[in-house]
C-alpha positions in Angstrom: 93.7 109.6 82.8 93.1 112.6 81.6 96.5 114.1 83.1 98.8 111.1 82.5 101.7 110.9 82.3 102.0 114.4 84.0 100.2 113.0 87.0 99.6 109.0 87.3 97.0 107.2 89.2 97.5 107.0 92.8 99.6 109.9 93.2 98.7 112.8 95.3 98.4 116.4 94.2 98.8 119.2 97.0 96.8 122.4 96.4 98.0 125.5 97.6 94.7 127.2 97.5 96.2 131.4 98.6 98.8 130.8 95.7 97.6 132.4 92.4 97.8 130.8 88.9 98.9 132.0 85.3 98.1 130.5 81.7 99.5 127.4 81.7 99.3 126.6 85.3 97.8 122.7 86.8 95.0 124.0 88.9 92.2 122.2 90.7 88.9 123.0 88.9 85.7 123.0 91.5 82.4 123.5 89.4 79.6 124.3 90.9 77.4 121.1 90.0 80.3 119.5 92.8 82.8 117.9 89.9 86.2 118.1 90.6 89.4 117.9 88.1 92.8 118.5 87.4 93.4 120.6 84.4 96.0 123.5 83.0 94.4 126.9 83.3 94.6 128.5 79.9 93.1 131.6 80.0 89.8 133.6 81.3 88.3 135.7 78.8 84.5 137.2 78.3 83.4 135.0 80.8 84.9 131.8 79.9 87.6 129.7 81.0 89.5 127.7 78.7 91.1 124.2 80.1 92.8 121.3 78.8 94.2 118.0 79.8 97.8 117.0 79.1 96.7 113.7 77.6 96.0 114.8 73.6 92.9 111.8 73.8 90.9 114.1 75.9 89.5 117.5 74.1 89.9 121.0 76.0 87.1 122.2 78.1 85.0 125.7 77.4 83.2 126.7 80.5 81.1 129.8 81.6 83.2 131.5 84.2 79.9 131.2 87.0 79.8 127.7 86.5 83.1 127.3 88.7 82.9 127.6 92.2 86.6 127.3 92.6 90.1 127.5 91.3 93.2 126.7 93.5 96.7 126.2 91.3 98.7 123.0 92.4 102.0 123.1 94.3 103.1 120.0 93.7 102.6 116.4 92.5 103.5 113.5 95.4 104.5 110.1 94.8 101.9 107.0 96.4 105.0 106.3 98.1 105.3 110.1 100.3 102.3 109.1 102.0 102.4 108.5 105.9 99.6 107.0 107.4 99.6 109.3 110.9 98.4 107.5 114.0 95.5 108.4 115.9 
C-alpha cells in the first residue's frame, strides 16, 4: 500500500525499461538482494538514491546506489479490468 491511492491493488503498472526517468518520476526499483518496488525517484547524489512512497504512512527510503541492480521509470498505470487473458 505503499503507493495507494496513486496505484491500488490489483492494478497493473507497464514499465518502459529504454525510457529514462527525472526527480519525481514512478520507477520500478530492482535491488540487488532480488526485492522489487514501486517508488518515485527523487534524486541520485554521492552514491545514494533517495525514494519515497506516495502514501505519507510509509517513510522515504536511503539506499547506496550499488545496492540497485535496476531502475526502469513506469509508463503507465492499467486498470484490473485492461487485462486480456490471450489464448494459447
Amino acid at each position: 500500500d505503499s503507493m495507494e491511492p496513486r496505484i491500488r491493488s490489483g492494478e497493473y503498472v507497464l514499465i518502459e525499461p529504454n525510457r529514462g526517468y527525472l526527480a519525481g518520476d514512478e520507477v520500478l526499483v530492482k535491488t540487488a538482494d532480488g526485492q522489487s518496488m514501486i517508488k518515485l525517484f527523487m534524486y541520485c547524489r554521492d552514491g545514494q538514491v533517495r525514494l519515497l512512497s506516495v502514501n505519507d504512512a510509509h517513510p522515504p527510503i536511503t539506499m547506496l546506489e550499488t545496492a540497485i541492480e535496476k531502475i526502469h521509470p513506469v509508463g503507465a498505470i492499467l486498470k484490473a479490468s485492461r487485462f486480456v487473458e490471450m489464448a494459447p
